[in-house]
N, C-alpha and C positions, 0 to 999 in steps of 0.2 A: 456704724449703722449705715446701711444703706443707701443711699439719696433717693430721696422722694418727690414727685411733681405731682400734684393733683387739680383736679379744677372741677368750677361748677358751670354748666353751660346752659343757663336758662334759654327757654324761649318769650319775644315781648306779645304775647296774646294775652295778655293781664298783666297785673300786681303779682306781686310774689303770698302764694296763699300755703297751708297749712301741708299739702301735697310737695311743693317744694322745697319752702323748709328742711324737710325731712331729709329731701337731697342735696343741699349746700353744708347741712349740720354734718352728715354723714361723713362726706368728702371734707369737708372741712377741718375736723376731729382725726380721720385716719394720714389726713398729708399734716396738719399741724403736731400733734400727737408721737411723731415718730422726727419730729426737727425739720420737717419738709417746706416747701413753697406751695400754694395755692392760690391757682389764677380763675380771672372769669374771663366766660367767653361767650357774648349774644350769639343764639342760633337764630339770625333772621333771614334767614336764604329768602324765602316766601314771602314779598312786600304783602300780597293781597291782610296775609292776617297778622300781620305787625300792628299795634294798637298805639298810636301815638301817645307817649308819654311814659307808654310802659317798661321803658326801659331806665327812666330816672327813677322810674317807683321802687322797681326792683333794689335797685344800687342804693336808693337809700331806706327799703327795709334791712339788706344786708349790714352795712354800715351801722343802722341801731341797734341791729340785732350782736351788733362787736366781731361781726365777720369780715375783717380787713382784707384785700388781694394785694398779691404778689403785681408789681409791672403795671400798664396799661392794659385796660379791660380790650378786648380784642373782641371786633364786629365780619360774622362771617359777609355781610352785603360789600365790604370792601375788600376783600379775597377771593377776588374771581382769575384774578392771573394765575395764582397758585393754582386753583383748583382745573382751571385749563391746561395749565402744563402736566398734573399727573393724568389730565384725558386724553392729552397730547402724546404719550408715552402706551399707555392703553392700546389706542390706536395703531401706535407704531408696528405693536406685535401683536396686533389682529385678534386684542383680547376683548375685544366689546366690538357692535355693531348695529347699524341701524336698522330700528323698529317700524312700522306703520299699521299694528293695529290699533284700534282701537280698544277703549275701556269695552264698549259691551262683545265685541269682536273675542277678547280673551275670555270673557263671561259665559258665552254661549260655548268656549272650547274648552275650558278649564277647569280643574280639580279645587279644592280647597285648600289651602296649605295651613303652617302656622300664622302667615300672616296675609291673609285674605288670599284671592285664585294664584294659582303656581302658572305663570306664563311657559306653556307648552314648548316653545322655540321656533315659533311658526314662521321667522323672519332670518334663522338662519345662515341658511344658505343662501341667504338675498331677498331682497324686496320683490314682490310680485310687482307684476309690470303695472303702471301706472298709478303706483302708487306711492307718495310721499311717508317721507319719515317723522315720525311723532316723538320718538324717543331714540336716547341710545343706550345698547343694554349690553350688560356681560354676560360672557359664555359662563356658565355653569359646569356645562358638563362632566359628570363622575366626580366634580369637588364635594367631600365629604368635608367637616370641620368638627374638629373636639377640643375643647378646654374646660377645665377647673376652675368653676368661681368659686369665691372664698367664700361663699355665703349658699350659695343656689347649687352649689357639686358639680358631679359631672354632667358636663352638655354636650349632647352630639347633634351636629345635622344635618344630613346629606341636602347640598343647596339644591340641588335638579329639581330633585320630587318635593323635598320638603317647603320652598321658596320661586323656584325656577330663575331662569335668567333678570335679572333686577336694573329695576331703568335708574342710572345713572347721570343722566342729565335730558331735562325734555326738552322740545320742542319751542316752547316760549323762553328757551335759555335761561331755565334755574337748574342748577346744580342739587341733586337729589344728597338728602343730608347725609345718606349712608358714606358718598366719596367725600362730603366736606369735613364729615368729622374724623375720617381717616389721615385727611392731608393734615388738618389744625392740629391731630392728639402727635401726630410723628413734627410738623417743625417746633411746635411747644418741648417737644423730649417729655410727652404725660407718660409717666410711670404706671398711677395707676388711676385706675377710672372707676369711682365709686358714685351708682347713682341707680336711679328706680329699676326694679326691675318689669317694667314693661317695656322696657328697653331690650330686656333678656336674648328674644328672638331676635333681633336685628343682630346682635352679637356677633355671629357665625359668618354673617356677611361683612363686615369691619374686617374682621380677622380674614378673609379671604383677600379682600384689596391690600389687608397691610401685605399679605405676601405675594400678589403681584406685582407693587409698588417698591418691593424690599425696605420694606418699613418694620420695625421692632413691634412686638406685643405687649399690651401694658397688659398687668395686672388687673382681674376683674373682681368688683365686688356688687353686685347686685342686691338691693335695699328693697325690703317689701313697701307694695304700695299703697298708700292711703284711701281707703272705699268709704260712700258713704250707705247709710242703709238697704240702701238697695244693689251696694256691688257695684258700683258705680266708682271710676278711679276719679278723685279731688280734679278738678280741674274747671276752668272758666267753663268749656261747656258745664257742667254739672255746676253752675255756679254756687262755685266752694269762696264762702267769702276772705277777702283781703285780711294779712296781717297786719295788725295794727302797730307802727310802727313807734307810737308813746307807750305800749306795755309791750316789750318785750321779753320781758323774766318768763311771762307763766307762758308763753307762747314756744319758750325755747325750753320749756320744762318740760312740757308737755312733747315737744318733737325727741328730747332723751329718751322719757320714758318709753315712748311708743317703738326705740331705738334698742330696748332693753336697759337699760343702764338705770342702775338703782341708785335715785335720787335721793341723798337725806332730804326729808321735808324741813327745815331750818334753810336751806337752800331757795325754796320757795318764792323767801322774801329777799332776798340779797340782791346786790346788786349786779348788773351785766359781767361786770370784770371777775366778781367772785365766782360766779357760778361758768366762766371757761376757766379758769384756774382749777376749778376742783374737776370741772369735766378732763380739758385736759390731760390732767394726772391720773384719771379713774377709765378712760375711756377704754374700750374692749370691743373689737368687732366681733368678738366670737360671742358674745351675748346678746346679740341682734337676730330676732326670731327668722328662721330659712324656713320663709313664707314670702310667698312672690306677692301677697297682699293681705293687709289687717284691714279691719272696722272696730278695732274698739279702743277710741282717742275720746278724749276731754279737757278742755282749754275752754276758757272764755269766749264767748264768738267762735269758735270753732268745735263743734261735736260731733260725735260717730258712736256708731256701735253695731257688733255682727248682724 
């Protein structure tokens, strides 16, 4: 069998809630599942919205929920040398370059892409005179991207028009997560990366740096995402409440089901160890709905519906 590396990489702007669940369960199931290793890894690039404490909460609903890691849980705020040297290399061959528009500056000039205005390239061929730089961004130009995810099909997406050139590190020296999770998924050796798919559209941009960087491609598997009545994806904004970390059976039943996986009800009441045993051995990615987002969940403290 193949060798596996998978991992879950929360961010600490909360507790770990019903939303990601869903993606630690997923990732956790397809690298444990197949004999593999599964590591954690904080995305806290961004002090402003790191939420004190929220990073113990997380680890220890993982932990009752019987989600063990591989190694040392690994913190992006302490990997800034890495992620300077693959900027460092960027630079070298004059594959990114500095920015000095502004937000409303691209606003007033720009299209809409998949994930908010496509930065036209107005900083190019150089900064206009007298003007400082805000950001640094990669050339786009004629990068088209397509991959197979195992879950969501084929994806295509020309970066120019669909995204435009992408800031890569700003101004107040934070490293934009697109380059940090590229440098973490390649020194980790992550096989494959199974996680929300609102994640989906960043995709094409990962895969672009891993191949400027000569970095390998992991394996994609995009998991639909948890909405609440209104369409709305689970998350502390949409304050989606906390799992509770003293019942975790019907919490991690509920994240299977909504996974596909046909639970015996007798499983319901068992305890943490029996029901990854049986998941474990039953687990099946191919029976996880290829829907980039459900609303129809029910757990305790935790409810949805379309």
């Amino acid at each position: 069998m193949e060798h596996c590396r998978g991992r879950f990489a929360p961010s600490p702007t909360g507790p770990l809630h019903f939303g990601s669940l869903i993606a630690a369960v997923g990732s956790y199931l397809e690298a444990r599942s197949r004999g593999g290793e599964w590591l954690v890894r904080v995305e806290d690039l961004d002090p402003p919205r790191v939420v004190p404490g929220a990073v113990g909460d997380i680890l220890r609903a993982l932990d009752a929920c019987g989600m063990h890691w591989d190694g040392q849980v690994i913190y992006q705020s302490a990997r800034s040398d890495a992620y300077h040297t693959a900027l460092h290399e960027l630079r070298q061959r004059s594959l990114i370059y500095p920015c000095a528009c502004s937000r409303r500056e691209i606003a007033d000039s720009a299209v809409t892409g998949v994930d908010g205005f496509v930065y036209p390239g107005t900083c190019r061929a150089g900064l206009p005179a007298g003007k400082t730089a805000r950001a640094l961004r990669v050339n786009t130009r004629n990068a088209a991207i397509g991959f197979v995810d195992a879950l969501q099909g084929r994806i295509r997406q020309d970066l120019e028009t669909d995204v435009g050139d992408f800031i890569i590190y700003r101004a107040d020296r934070v490293f934009a997560y697109q380059l940090a999770v590229v440098v973490d998924d390649a020194e980790q050796g992550i096989t494959d990366v199974v996680r929300g798919a609102d994640l989906l559209d960043s995709t094409p941009r990962q895969i672009y740096l891993q191949r400027l960087l000569g970095f390998a491609t992991p394996r994609y598997a995009h998991l639909p995402v948890a909405v609440n009545a209104e369409g709305e994806k689970l998350s502390k904004q949409t304050f989606a409440p906390a799992i509770d970390p003293r019942r975790p059976v019907p919490q991690l039943v509920a994240a299977l089901r909504f996974l596909g996986q046909e639970i015996p009800p007798a499983l319901e009441q068992a305890d943490v160890r029996s029901l990854w045993d049986w998941a474990l051995g039953n687990w099946n990615l191919a029976r996880v709905p290829r829907a980039r987002s459900l609303g129809e969940f029910s757990v305790e403290g935790v409810t949805g519906d379309r």
